[in-house]
C-alpha positions as CSV (number, residue, x, y, z in Angstrom):
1,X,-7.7,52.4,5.2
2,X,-4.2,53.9,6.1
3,X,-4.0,55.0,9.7
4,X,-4.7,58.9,9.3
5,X,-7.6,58.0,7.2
6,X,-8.9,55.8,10.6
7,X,-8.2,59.0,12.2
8,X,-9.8,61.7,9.9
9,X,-13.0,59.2,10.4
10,X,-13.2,59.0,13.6
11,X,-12.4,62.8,14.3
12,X,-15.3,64.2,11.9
13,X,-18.0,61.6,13.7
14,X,-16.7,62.4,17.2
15,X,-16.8,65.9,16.8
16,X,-20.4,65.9,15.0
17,X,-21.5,63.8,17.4
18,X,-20.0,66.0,20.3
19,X,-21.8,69.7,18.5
20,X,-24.9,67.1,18.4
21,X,-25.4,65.5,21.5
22,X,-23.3,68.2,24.0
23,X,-23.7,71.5,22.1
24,X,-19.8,71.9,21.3
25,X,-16.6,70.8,19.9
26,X,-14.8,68.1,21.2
27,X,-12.6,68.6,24.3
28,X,-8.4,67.9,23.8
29,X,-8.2,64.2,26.5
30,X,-10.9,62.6,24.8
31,X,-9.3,63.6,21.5
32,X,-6.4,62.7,22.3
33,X,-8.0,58.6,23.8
34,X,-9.9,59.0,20.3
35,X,-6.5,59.3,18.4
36,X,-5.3,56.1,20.0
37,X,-8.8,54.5,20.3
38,X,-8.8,54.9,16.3
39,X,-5.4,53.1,15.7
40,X,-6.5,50.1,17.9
41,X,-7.7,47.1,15.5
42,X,-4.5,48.0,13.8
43,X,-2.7,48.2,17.0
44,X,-4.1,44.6,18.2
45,X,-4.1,42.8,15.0
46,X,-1.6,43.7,12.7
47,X,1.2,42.5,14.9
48,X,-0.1,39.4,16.6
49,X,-0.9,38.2,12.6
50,X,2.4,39.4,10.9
51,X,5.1,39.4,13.7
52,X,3.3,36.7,16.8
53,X,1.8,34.6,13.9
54,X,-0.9,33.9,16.3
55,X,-4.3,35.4,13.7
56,X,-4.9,34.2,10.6
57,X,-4.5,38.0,9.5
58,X,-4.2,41.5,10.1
59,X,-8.0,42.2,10.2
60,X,-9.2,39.8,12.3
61,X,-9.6,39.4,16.1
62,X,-9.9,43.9,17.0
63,X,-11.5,44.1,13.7
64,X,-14.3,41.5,14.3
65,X,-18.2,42.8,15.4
66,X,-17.7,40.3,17.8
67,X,-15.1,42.0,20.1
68,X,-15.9,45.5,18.9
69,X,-19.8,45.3,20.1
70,X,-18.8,43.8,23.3
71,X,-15.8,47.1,23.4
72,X,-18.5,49.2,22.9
73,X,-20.9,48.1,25.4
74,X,-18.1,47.9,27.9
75,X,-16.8,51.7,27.8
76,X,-20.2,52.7,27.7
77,X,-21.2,51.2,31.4
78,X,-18.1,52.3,32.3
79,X,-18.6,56.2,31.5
80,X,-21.8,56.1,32.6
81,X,-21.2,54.8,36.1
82,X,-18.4,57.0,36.8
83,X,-19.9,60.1,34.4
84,X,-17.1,60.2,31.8
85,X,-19.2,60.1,29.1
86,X,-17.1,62.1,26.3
87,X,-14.5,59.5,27.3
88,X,-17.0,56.6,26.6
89,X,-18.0,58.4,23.4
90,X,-14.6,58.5,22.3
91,X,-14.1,55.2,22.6
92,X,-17.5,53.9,21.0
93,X,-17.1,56.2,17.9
94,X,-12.9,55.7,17.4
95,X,-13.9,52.1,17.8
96,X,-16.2,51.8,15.4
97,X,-15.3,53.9,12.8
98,X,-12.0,51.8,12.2
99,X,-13.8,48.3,11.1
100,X,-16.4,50.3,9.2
101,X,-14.1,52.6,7.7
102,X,-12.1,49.1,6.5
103,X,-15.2,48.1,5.2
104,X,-16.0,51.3,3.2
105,X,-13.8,50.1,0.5
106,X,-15.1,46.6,-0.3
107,X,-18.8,48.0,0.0
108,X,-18.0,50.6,-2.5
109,X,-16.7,47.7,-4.9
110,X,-19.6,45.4,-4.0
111,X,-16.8,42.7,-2.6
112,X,-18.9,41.3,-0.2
113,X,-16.6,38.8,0.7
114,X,-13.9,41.5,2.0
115,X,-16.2,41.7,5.0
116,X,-15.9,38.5,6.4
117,X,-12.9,40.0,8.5
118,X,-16.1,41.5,10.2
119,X,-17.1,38.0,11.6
120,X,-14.0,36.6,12.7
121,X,-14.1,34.4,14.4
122,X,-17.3,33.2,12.6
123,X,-16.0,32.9,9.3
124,X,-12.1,33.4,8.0
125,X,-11.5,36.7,7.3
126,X,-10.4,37.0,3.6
127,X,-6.4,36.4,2.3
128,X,-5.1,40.1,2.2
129,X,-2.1,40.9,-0.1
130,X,-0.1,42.2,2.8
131,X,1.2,39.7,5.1
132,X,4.0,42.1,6.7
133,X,4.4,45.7,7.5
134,X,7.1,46.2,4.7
135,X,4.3,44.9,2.3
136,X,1.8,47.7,3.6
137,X,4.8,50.2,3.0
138,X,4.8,48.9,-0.8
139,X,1.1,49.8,-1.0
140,X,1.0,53.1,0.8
141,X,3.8,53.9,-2.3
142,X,1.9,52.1,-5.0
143,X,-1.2,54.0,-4.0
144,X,0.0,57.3,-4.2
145,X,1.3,57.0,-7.5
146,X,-1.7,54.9,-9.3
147,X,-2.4,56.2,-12.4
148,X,-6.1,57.8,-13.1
149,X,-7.8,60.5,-14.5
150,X,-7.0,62.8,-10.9
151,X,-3.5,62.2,-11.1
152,X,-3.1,64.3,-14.3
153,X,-3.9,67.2,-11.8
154,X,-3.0,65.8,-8.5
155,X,-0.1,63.8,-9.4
156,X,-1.7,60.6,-7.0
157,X,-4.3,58.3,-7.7
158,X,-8.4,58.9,-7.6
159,X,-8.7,57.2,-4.0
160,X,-5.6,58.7,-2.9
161,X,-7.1,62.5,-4.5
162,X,-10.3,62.1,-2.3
163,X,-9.2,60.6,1.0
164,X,-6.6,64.3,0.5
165,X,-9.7,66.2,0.5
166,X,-11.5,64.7,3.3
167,X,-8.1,64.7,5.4
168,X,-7.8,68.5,4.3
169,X,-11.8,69.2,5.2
170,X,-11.1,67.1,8.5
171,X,-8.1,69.7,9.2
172,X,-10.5,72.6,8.8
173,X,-13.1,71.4,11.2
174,X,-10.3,70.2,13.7
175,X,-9.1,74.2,13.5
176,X,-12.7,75.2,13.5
177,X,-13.1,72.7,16.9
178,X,-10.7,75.5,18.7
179,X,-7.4,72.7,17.5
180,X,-7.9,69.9,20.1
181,X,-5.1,68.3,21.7
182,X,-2.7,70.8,20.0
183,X,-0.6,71.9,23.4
184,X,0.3,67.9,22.6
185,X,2.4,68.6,19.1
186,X,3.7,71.9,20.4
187,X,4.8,71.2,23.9
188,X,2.5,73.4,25.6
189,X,-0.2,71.7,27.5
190,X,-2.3,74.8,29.8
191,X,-5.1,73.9,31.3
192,X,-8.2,75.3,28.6
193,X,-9.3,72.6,26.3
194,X,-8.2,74.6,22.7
195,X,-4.8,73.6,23.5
């Protein structure tokens, strides 16, 4: 999943989970911790594999259940004892969302074996066809101009037509939310929680 794709995720399951559990949209700090919460595993891995050589691959230590759980748990005793709980929810959902949105992919195509990066260090997280950042550039290229039967309309691939629509639909309910964390793009930065 490319990184705004991490990011639509998380968004639309932090702010359902904000209307559900608090009774609103989500306010503009915790967005803005979910924006770089969701980059993370990305953040962590992608550079100590390709650049530090030091993980087998770019989906592998951040990505793992086995550090994400214990993540988790940890912002969550943290918020609670010091009663920042939308920031502990911001963490636990951007989290989380990033190795299962990796995931979504090689469920969909019933390659189980893609999710072994899931159990690192457990088991060896599959060879990827990316081994540098310049390779991920190639992809991002290749993938939005796959052929397909959407790219006679769209003029991109099928995947790349859908995850356009989500990222659209995840704009609208960002706009609907009252634009969280916008006073960051623009400059401005007053003190209500729409900007």
């Amino acid at each position: 999943m490319w990184p705004w794709g991490h990011l639509a995720l998380g968004y639309l399951c932090y702010s359902v989970f904000t209307r559900v559990v608090w009774g609103r949209p989500p306010e503009k700090t915790a967005v803005l911790l979910l924006i770089v919460v969701t980059q993370a595993p990305d953040l962590i891995d992608k550079p100590l594999a390709y650049q530090a050589a030091v993980l087998p691959e770019g989906r592998s230590l951040a990505h793992s259940l086995f550090v994400a759980i214990p993540v988790c748990v940890t912002a969550s005793v943290v918020a609670s004892q010091t009663d920042h709980h939308r920031f502990g929810a911001a963490v636990v959902v951007g989290y989380l969302t990033h190795p299962l949105g990796d995931a979504y992919g090689p469920m969909v195509r019933g390659a189980v074996t893609e999710l072994r990066f899931l159990f690192w260090p457990v088991v060896n997280p599959p060879d990827y066809p990316a081994d540098s950042f310049a390779d991920h550039w190639v992809m991002l290229v290749e993938s939005l101009t796959q052929p397909g039967p959407a790219a006679a309309l769209t003029g991109v691939g099928p995947e790349t037509a859908v995850s356009l629509g989500v990222g659209l639909g995840v704009v609208l309910l960002w706009y609907a939310d009252g634009r969280p964390g916008f006073g960051l793009l623009t400059g401005r930065w007053p003190g209500d929680r729409f900007e």
